[in-house]
N, C-alpha and C positions, 0 to 999 in steps of 0.2 A: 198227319194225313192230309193230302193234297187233292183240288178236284183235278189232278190229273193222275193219281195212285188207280190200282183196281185188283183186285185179287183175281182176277182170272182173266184170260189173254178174252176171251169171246165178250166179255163185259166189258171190257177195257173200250171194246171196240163199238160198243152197243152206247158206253158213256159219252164214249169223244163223238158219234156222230151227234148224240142230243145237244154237246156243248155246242158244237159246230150249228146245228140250226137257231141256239137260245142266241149265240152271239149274233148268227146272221138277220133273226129277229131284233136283237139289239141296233143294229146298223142301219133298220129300217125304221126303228121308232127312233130314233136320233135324227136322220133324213125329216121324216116326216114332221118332226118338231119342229125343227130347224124351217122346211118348206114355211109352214103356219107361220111361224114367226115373221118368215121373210115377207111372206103376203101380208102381214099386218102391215109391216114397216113399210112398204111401198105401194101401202093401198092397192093390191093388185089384185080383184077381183078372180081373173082368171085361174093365178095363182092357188089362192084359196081351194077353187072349184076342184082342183087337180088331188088337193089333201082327200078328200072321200073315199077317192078311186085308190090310193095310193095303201089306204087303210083297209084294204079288201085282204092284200098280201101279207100283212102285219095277222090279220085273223087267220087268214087260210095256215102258217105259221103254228098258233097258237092250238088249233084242231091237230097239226101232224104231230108235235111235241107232246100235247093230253095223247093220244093213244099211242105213242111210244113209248114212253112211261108207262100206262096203265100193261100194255102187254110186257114189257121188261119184267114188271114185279109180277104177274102171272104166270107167264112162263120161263124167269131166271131165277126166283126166290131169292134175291141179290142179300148178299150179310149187312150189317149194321151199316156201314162206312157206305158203302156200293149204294144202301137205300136210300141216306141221307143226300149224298147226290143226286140219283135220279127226282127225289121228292121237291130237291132246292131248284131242280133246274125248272120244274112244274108250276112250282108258285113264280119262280122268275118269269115263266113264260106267260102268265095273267098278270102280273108289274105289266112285262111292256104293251101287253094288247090293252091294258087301260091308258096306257102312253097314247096309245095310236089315237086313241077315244079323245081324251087332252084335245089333243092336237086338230083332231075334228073339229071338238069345241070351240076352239080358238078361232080356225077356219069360218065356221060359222058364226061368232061373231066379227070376224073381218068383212063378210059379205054384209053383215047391216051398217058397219059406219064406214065404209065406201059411199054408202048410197044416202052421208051426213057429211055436212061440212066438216074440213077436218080440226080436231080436240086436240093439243099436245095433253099426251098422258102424264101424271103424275111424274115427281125426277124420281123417285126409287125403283120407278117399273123398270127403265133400263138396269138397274143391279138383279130385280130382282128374274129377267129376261137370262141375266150370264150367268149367275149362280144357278138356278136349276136346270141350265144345259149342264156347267160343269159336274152336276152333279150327276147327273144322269150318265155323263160319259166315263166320269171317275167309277163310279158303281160298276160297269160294266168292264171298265180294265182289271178293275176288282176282281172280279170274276172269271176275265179271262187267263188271270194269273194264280188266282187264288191268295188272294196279296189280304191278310185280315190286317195289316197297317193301314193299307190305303182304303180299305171299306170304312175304318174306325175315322177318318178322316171325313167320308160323306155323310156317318152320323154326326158330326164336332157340325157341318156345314148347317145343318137341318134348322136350327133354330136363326141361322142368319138370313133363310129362305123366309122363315115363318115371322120375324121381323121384317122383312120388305115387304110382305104382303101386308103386314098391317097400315105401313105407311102408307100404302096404294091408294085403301080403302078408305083409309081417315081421311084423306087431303082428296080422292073422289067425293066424298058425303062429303064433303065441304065445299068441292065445287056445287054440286047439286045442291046445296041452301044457297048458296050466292050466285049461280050461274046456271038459271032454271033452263034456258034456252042448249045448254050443253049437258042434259041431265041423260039424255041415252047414250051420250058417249062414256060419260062415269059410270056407269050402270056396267055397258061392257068392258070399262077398263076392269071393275071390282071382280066381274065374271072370267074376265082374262088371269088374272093376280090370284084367283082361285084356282083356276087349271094350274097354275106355273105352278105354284105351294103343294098341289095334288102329285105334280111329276117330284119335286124332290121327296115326298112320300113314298113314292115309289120306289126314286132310286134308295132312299134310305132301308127299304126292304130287302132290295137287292143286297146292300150292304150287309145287312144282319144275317141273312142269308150264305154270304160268302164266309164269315166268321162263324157260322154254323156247323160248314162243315168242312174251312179248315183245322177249327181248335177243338168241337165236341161242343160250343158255350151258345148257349140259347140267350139274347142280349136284345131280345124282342122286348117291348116295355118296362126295359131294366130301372129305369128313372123311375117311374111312378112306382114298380112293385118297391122299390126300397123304400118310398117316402112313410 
């Protein structure tokens, strides 16, 4: 079963619009990441300022999709396969409005160390800056094809993410005991390196989510529940 399958022509049509706004929400938390990051990179105040407003549309989004759903399963009592889509596309649609939130974050910490001399961040932040785009974007191709190879590929990714943040953080607290004078800029790199670690989280939802309901396999916590 494919998220592009549907046992009824009028559902069929009810699913492909939700996919159609989750991906088009997708393309805006992607942007808006990306904006964030870019304003980090180039101290650009303005920049930054722009991520708030940007995240207004990423919500408004996230509102049309919750009650498209909720009325779909009220008024279509969708079968097994048909509910498991509209339900994956639901929780995808809170993944990426907490992307959007991220990326705020991020924003807002670039409006405080504009207004600091500038820190070079830790060296693993630039890995850990590519790998949770790619993740995020691999997730969402995931999705748009319904590809449960390439979701299972953004879980395999997840612990290279949650390795880079560690290094962020260790060699930040380390500047901060050796370099008192650049302690709020390690402060927000650690607060950065947290957001980034939180989007591949996300995307990694999205992932488990795609393999949900291409194969039937619920693979949510599957590491820990086996240990």
């Amino acid at each position: 079963m494919s998220l592009q399958d549907g046992s009824h022509p009028l559902m069929d049509k009810r699913l492909a619009g939700l996919r159609e706004r989750l991906l088009r929400m997708g393309g805006l938390a992607e942007s808006i990441l990306a904006k964030a990051l870019q304003s980090l990179a180039d101290r650009d105040a303005e920049l930054a300022a722009q991520v708030k407003e940007d995240d207004l549309a990423i919500d408004r989004l996230d509102v049309e999709i919750d009650q498209a759903v909720l009325e779909l399963i009220a008024l279509q009592a969708p079968v097994a396969d048909d509910l498991r889509q509209a339900l994956a596309i639901k929780v995808a649609a809170v993944d990426l409005e907490r992307v959007g939130d991220l990326a705020r974050d991020i924003a807002d910490s670039t409006l405080e160390l504009v207004e600091r001399p500038p820190v070079h961040p830790p060296a693993a932040f630039a890995d850990l800056v590519e790998e949770s785009r790619r993740s995020l974007s691999a997730a969402l191709t995931a999705f748009a094809d319904a590809d449960a190879d390439r979701a299972r590929l953004v879980l395999q990714a997840d612990d290279r993410i949650d390795d880079d943040e560690a290094l962020v953080i260790r060699e930040s607290l380390e500047r901060i005991r050796t370099e008192p004078e650049s302690s709020d800029a390690a402060l927000h790199h650690i607060l950065i390196a947290k957001c980034l670690e939180r989007v591949g989280d996300h995307a990694t939802n999205i992932a488990e989510d795609v393999i949900m309901v291409a194969e039937s396999v619920n693979v949510k916590h599957a590491g820990k529940l086996a240990d």
